[in-house]
PDB file of N, H, CA, C and O in Angstrom:
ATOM      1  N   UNK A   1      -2.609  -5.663 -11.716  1.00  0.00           N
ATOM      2  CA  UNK A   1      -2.694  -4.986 -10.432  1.00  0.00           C
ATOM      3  C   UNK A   1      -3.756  -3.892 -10.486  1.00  0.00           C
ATOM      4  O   UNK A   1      -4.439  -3.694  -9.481  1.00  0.00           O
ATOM      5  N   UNK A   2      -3.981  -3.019 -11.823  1.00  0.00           N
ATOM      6  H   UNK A   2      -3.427  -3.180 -12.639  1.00  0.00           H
ATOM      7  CA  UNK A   2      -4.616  -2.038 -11.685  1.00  0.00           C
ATOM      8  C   UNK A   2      -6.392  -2.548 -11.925  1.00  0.00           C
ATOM      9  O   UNK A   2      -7.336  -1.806 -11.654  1.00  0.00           O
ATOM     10  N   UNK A   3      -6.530  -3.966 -12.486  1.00  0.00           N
ATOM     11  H   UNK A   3      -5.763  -4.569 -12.707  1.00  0.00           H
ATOM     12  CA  UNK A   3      -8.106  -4.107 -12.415  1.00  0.00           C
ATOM     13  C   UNK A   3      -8.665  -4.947 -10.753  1.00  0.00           C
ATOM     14  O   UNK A   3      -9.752  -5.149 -10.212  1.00  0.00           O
ATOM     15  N   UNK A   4      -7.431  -5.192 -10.474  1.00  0.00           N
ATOM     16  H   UNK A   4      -6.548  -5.028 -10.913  1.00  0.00           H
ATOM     17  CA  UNK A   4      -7.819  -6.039  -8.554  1.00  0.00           C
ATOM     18  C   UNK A   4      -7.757  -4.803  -8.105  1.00  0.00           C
ATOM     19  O   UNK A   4      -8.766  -4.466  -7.485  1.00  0.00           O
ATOM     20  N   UNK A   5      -6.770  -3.854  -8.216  1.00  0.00           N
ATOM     21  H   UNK A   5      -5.950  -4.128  -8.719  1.00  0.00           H
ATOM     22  CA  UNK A   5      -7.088  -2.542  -6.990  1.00  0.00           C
ATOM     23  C   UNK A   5      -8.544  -1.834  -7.450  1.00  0.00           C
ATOM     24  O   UNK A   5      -9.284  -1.594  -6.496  1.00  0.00           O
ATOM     25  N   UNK A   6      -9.115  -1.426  -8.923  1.00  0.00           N
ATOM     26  H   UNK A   6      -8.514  -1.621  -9.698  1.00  0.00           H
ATOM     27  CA  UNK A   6     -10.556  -1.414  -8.922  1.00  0.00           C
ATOM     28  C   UNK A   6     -11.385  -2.079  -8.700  1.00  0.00           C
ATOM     29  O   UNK A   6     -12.535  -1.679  -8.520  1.00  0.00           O
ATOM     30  N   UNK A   7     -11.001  -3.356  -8.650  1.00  0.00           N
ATOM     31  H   UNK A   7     -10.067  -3.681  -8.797  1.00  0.00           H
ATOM     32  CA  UNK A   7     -12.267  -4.314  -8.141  1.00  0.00           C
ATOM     33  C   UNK A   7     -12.767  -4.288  -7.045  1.00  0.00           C
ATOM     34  O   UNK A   7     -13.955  -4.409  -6.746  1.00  0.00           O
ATOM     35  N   UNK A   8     -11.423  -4.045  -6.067  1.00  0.00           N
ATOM     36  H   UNK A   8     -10.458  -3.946  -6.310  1.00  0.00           H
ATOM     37  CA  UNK A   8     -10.958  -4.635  -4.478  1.00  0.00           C
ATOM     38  C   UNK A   8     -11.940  -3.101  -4.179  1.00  0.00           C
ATOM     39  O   UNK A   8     -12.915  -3.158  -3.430  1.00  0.00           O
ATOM     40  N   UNK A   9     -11.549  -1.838  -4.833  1.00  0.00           N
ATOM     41  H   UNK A   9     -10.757  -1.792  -5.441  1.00  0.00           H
ATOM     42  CA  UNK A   9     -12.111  -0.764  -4.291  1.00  0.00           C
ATOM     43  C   UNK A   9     -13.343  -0.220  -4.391  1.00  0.00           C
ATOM     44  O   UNK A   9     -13.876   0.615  -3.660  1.00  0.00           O
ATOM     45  N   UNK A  10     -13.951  -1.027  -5.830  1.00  0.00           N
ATOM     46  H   UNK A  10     -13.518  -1.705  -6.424  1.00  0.00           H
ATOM     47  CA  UNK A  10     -15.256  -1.150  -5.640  1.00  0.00           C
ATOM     48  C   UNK A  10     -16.407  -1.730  -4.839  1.00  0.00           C
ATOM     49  O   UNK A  10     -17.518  -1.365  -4.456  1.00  0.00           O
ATOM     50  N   UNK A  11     -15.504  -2.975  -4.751  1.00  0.00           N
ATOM     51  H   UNK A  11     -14.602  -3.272  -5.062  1.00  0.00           H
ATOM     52  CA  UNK A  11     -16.590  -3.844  -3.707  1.00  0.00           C
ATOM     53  C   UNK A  11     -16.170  -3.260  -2.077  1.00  0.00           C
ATOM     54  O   UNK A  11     -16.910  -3.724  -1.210  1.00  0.00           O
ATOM     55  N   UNK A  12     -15.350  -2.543  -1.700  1.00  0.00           N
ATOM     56  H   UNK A  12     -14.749  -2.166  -2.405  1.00  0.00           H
ATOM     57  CA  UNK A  12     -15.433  -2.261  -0.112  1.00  0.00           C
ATOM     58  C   UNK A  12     -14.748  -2.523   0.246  1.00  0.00           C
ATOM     59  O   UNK A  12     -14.708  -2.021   1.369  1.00  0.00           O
ATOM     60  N   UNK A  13     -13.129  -3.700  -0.098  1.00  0.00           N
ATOM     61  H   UNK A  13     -13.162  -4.108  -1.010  1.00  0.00           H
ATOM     62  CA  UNK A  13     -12.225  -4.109   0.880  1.00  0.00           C
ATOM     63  C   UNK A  13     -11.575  -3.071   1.272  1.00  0.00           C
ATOM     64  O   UNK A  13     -11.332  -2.093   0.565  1.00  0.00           O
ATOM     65  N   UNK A  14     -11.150  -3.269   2.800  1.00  0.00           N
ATOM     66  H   UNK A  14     -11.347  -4.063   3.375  1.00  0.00           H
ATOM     67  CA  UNK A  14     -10.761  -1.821   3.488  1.00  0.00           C
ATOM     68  C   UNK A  14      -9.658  -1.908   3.107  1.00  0.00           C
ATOM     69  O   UNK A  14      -9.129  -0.900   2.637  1.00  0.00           O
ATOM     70  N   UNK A  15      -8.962  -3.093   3.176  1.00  0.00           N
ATOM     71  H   UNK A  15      -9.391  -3.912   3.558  1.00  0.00           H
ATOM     72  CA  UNK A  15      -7.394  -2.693   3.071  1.00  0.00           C
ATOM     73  C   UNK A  15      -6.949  -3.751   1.955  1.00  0.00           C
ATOM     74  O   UNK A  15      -7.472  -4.865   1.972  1.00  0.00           O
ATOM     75  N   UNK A  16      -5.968  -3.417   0.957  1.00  0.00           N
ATOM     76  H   UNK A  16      -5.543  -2.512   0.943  1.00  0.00           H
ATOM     77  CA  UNK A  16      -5.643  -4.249   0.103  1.00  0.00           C
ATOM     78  C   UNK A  16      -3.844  -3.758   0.238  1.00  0.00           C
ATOM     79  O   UNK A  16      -3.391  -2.632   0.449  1.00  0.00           O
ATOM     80  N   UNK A  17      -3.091  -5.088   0.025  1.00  0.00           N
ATOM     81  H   UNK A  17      -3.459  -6.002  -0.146  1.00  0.00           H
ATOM     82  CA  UNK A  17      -1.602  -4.856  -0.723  1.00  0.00           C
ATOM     83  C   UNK A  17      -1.016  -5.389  -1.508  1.00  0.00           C
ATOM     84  O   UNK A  17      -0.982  -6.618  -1.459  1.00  0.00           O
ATOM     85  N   UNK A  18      -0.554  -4.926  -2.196  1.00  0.00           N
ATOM     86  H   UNK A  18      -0.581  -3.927  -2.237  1.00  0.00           H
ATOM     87  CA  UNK A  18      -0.396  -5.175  -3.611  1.00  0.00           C
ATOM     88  C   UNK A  18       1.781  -5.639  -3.086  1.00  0.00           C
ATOM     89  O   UNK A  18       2.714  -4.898  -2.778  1.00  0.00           O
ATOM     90  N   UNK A  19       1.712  -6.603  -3.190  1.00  0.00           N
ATOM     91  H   UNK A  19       0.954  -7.205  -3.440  1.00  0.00           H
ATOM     92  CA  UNK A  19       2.997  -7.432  -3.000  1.00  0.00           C
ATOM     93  C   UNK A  19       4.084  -7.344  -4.546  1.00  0.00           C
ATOM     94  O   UNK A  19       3.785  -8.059  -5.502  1.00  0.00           O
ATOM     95  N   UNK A  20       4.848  -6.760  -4.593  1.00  0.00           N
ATOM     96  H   UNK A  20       5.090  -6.179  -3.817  1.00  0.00           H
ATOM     97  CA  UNK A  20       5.440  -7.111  -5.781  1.00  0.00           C
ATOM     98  C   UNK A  20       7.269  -7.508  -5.632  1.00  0.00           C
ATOM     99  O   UNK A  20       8.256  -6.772  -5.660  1.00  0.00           O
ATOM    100  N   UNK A  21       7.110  -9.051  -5.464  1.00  0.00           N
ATOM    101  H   UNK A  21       6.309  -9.648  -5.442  1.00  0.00           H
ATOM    102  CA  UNK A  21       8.238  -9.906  -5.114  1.00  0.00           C
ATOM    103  C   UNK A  21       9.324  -9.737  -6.146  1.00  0.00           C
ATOM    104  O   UNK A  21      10.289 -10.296  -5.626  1.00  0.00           O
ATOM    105  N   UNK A  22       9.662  -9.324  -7.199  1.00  0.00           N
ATOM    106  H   UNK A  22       8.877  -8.870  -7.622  1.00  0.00           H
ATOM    107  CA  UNK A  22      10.294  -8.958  -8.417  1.00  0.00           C
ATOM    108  C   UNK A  22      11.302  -8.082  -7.731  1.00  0.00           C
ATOM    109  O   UNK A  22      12.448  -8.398  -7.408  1.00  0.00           O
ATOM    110  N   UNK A  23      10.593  -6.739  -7.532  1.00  0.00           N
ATOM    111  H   UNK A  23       9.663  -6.483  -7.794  1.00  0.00           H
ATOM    112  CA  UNK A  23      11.547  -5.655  -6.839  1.00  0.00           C
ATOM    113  C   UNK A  23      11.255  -5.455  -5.117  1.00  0.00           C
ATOM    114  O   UNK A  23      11.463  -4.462  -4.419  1.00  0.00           O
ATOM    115  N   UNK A  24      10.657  -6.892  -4.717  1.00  0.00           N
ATOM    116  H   UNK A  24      10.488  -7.699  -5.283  1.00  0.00           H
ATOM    117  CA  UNK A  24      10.593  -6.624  -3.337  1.00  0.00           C
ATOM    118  C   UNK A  24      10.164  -5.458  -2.635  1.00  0.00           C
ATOM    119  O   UNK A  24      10.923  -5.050  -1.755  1.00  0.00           O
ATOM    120  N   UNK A  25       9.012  -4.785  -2.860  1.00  0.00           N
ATOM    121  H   UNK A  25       8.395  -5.116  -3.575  1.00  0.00           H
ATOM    122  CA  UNK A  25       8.376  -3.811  -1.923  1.00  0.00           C
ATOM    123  C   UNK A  25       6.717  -3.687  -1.683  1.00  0.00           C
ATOM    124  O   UNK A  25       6.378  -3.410  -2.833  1.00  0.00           O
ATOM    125  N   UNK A  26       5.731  -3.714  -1.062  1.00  0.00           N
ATOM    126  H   UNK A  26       6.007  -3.939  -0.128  1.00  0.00           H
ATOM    127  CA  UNK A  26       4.532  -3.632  -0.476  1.00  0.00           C
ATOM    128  C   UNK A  26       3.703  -2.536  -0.410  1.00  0.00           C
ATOM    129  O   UNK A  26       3.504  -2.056   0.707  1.00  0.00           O
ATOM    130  N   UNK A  27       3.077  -1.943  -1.555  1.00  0.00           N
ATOM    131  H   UNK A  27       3.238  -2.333  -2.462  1.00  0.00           H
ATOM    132  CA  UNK A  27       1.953  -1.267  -1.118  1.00  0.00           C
ATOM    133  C   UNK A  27       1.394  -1.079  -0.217  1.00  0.00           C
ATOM    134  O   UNK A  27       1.986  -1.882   0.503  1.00  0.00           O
ATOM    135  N   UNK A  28       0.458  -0.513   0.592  1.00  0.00           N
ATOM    136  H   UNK A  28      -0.023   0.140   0.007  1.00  0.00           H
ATOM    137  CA  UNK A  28      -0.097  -0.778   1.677  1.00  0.00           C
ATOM    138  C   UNK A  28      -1.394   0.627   1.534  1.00  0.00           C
ATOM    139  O   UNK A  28      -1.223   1.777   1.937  1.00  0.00           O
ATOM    140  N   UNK A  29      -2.586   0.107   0.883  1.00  0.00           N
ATOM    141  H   UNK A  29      -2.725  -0.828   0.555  1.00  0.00           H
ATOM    142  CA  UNK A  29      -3.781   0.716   0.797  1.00  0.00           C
ATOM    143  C   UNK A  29      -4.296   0.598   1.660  1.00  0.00           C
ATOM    144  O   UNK A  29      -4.146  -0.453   2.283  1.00  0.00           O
ATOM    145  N   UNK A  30      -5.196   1.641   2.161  1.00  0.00           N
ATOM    146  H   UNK A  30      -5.318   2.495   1.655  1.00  0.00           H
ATOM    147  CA  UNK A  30      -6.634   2.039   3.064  1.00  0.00           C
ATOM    148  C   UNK A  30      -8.082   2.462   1.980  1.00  0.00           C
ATOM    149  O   UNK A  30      -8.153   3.293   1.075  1.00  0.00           O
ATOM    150  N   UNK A  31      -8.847   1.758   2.382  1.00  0.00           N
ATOM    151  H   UNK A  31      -8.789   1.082   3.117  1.00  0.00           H
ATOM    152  CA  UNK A  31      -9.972   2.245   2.057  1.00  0.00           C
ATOM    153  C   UNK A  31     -10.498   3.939   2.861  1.00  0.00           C
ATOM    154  O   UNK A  31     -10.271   3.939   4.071  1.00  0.00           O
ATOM    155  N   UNK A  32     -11.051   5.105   2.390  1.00  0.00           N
ATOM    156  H   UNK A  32     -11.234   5.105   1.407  1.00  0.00           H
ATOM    157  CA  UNK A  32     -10.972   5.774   2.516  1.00  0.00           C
ATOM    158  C   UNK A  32     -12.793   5.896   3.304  1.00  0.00           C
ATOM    159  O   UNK A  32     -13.635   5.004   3.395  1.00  0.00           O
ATOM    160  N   UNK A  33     -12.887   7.717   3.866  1.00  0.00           N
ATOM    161  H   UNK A  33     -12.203   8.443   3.792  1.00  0.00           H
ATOM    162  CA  UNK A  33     -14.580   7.567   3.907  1.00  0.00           C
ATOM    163  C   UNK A  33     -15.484   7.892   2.497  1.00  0.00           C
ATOM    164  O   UNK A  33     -16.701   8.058   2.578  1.00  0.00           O
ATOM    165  N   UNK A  34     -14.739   7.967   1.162  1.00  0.00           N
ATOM    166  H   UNK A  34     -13.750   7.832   1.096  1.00  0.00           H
ATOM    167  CA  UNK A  34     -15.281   8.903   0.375  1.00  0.00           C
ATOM    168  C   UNK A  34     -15.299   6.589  -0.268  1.00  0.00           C
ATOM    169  O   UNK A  34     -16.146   6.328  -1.122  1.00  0.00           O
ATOM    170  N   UNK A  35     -14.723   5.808   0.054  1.00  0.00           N
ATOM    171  H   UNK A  35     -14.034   6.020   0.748  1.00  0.00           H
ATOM    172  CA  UNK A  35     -15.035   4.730  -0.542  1.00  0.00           C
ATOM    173  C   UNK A  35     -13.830   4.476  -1.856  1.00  0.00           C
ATOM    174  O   UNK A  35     -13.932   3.771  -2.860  1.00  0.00           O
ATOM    175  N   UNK A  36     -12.442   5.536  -1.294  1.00  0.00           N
ATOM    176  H   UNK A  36     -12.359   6.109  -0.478  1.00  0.00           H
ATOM    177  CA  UNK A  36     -11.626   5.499  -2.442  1.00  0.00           C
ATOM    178  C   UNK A  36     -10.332   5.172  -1.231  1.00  0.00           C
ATOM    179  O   UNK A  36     -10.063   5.526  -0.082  1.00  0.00           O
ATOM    180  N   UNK A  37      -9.737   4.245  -2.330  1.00  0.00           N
ATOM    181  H   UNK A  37      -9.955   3.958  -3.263  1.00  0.00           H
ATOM    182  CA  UNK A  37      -8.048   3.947  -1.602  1.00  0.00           C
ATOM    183  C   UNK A  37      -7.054   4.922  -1.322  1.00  0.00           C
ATOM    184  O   UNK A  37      -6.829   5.897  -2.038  1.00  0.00           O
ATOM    185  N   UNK A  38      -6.722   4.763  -0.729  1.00  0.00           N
ATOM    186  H   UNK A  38      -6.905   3.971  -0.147  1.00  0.00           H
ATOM    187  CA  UNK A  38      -5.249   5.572   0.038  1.00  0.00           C
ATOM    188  C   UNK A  38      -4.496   4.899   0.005  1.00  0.00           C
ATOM    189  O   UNK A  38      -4.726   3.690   0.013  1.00  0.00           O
ATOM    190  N   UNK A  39      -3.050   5.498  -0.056  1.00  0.00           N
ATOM    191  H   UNK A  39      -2.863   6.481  -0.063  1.00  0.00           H
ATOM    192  CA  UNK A  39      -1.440   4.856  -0.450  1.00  0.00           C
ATOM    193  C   UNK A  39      -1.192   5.156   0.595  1.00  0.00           C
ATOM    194  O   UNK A  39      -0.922   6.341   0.790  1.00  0.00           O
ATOM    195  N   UNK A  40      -1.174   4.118   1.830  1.00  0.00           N
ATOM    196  H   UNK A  40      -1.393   3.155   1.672  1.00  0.00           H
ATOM    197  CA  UNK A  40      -0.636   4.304   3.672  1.00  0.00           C
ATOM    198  C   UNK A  40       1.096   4.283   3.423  1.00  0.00           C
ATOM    199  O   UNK A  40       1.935   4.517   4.293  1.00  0.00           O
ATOM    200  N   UNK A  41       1.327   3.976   2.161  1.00  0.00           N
ATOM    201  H   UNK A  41       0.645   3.786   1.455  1.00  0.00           H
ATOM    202  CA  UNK A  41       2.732   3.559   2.180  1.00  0.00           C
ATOM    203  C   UNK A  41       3.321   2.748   1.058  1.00  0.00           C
ATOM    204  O   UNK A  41       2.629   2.120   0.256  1.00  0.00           O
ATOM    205  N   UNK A  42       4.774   2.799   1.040  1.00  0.00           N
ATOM    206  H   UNK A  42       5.337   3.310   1.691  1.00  0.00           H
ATOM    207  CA  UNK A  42       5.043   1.614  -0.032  1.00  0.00           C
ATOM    208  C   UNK A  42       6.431   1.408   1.240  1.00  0.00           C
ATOM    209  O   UNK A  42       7.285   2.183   1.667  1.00  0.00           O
ATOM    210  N   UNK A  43       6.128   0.110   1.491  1.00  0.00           N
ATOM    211  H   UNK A  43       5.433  -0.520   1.143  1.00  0.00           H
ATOM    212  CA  UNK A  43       7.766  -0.579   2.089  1.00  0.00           C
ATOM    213  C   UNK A  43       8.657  -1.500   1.743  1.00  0.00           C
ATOM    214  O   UNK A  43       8.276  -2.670   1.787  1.00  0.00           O
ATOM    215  N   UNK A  44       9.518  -1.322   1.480  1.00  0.00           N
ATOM    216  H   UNK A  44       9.827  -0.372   1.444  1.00  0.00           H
ATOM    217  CA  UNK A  44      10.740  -1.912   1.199  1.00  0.00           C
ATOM    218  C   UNK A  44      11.525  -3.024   2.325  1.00  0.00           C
ATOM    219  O   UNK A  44      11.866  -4.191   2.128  1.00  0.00           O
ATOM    220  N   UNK A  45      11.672  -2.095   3.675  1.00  0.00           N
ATOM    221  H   UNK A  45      11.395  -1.148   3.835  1.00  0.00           H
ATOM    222  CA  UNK A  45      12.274  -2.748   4.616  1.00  0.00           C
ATOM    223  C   UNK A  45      11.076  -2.330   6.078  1.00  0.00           C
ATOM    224  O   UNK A  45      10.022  -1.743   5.832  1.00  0.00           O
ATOM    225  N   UNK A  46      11.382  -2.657   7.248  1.00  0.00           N
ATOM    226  H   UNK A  46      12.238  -3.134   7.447  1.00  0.00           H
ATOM    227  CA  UNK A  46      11.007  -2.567   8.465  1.00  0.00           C
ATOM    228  C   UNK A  46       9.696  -3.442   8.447  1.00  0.00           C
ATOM    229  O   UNK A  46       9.663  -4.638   8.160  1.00  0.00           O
ATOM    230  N   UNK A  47       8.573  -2.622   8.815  1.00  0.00           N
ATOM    231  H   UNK A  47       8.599  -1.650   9.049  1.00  0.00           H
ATOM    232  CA  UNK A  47       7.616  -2.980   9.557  1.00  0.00           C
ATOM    233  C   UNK A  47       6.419  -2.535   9.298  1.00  0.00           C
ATOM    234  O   UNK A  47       6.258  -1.329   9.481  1.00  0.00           O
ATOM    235  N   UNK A  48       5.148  -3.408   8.768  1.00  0.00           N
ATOM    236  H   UNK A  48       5.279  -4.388   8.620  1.00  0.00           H
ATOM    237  CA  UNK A  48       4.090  -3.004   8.474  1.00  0.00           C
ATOM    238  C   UNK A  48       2.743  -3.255   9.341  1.00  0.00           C
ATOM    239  O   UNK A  48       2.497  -4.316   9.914  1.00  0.00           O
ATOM    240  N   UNK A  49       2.117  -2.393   9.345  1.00  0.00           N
ATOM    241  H   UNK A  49       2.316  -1.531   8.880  1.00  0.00           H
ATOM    242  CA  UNK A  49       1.284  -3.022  10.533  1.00  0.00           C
ATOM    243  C   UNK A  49      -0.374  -2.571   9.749  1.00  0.00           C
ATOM    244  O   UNK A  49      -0.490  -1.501   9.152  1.00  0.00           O
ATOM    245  N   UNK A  50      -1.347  -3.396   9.856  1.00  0.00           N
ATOM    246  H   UNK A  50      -1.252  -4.265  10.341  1.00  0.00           H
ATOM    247  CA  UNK A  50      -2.415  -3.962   9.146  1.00  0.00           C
ATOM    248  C   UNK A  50      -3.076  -2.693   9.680  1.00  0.00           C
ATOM    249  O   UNK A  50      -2.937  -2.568  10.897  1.00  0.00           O
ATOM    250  N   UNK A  51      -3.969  -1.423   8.888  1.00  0.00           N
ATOM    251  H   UNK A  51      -4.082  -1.525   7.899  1.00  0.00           H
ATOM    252  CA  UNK A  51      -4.623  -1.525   9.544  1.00  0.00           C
ATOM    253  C   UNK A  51      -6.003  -1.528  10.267  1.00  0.00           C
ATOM    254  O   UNK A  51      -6.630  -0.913  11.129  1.00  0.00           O
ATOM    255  N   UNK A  52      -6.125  -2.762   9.264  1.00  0.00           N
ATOM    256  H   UNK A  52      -5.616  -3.262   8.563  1.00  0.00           H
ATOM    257  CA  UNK A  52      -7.370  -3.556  10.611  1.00  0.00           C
ATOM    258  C   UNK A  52      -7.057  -4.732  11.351  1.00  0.00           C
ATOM    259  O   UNK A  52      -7.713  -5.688  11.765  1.00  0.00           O
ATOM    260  N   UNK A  53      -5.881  -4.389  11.395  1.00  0.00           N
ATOM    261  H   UNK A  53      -5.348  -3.612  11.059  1.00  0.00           H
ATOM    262  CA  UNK A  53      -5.035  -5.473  12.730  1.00  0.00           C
ATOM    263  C   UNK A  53      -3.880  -4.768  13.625  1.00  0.00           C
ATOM    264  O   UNK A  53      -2.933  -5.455  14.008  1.00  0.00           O
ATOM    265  N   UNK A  54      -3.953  -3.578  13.911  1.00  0.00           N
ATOM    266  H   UNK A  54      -4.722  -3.020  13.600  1.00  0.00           H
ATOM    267  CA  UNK A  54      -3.121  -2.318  14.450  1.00  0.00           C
ATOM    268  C   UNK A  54      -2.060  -3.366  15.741  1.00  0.00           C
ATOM    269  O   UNK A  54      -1.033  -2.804  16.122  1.00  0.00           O
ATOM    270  N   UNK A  55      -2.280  -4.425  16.178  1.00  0.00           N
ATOM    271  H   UNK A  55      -3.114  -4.881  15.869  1.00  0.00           H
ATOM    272  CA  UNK A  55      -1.655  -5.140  17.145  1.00  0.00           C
ATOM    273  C   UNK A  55      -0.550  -6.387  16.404  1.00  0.00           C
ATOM    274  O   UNK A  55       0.351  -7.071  16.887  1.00  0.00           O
ATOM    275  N   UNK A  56      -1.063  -6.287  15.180  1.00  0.00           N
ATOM    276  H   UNK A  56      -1.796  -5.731  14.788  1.00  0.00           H
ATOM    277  CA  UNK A  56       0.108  -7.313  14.086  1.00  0.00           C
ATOM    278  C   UNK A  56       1.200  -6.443  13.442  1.00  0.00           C
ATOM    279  O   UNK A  56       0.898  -5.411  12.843  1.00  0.00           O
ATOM    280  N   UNK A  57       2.289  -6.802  13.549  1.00  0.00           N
ATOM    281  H   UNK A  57       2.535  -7.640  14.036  1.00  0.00           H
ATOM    282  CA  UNK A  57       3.235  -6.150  12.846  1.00  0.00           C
ATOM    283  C   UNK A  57       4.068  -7.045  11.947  1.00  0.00           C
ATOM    284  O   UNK A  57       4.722  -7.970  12.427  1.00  0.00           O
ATOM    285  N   UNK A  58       4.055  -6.825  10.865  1.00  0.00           N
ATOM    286  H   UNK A  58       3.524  -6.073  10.475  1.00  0.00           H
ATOM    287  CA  UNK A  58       4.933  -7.695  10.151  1.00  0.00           C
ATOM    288  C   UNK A  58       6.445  -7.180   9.452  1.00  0.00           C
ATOM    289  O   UNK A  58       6.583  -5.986   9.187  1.00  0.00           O
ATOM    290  N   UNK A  59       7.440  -8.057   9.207  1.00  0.00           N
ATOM    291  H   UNK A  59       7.328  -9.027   9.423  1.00  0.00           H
ATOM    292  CA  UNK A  59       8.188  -7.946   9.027  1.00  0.00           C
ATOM    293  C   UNK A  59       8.757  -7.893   7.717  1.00  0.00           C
ATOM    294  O   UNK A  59       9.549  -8.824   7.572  1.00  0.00           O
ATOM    295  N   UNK A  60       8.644  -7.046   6.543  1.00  0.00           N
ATOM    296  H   UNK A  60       8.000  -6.290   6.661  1.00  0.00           H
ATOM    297  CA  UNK A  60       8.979  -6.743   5.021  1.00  0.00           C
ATOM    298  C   UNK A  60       9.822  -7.900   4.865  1.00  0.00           C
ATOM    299  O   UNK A  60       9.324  -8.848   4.259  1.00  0.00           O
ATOM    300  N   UNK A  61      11.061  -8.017   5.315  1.00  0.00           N
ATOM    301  H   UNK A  61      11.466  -7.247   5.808  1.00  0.00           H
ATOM    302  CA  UNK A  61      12.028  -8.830   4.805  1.00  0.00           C
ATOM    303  C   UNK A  61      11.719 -10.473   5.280  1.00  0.00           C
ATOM    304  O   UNK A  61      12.208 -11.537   4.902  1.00  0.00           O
ATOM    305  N   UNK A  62      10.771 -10.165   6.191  1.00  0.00           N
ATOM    306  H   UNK A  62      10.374  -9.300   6.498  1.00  0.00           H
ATOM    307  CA  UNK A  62      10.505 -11.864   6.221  1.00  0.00           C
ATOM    308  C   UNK A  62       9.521 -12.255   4.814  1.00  0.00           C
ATOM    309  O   UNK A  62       9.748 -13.213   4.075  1.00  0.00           O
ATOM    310  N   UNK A  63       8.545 -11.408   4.672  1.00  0.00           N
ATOM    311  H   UNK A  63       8.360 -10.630   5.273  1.00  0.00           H
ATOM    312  CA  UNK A  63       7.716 -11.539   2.786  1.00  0.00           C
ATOM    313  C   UNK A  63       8.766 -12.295   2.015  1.00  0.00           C
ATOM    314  O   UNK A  63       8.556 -13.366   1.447  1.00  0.00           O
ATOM    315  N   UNK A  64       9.848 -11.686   2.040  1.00  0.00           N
ATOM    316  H   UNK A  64      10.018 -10.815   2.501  1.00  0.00           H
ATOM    317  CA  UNK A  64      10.584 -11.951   1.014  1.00  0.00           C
ATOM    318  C   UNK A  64      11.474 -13.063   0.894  1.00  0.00           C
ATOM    319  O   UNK A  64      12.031 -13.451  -0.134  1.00  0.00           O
ATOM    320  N   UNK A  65      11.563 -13.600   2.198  1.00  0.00           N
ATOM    321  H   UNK A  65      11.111 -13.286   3.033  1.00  0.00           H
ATOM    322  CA  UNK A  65      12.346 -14.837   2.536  1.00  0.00           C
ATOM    323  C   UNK A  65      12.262 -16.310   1.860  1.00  0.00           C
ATOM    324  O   UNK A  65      11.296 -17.063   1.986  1.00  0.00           O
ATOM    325  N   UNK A  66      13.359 -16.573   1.172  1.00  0.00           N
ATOM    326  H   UNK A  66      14.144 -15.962   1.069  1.00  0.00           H
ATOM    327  CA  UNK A  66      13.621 -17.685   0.659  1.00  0.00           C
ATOM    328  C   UNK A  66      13.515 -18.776   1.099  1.00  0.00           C
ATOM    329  O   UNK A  66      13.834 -19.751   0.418  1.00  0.00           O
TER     330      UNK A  66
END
């Protein structure tokens, strides 16, 4: 996880999340203006919303659905 979040943040991707299905919860990075990531969040349950898709909302517990 920690050489894709340097990779991801070197090359420019604005937004990366780091999914970890084990203990079920979602990172949720922003690319910053300085060109460094931000922690928008870590979720467990509710509702995440992209954002460079501010009109998509997704649902944590559906990720996780069997």
């Amino acid at each position: 996880m920690k050489i894709k979040y340097e990779l991801y943040e070197e090359a420019g991707i604005q937004e990366y999340w780091a999914v970890v299905p084990y203990e079920q919860f979602v990172h949720q990075f922003v690319l910053n203006q300085k060109g460094k990531y931000e922690l928008k969040g870590i979720f467990v349950e509710g509702i995440i919303q992209p954002h460079l898709f501010p009109d998509l909302s997704i649902e944590v517990e559906k990720i996780f659905e069997e």
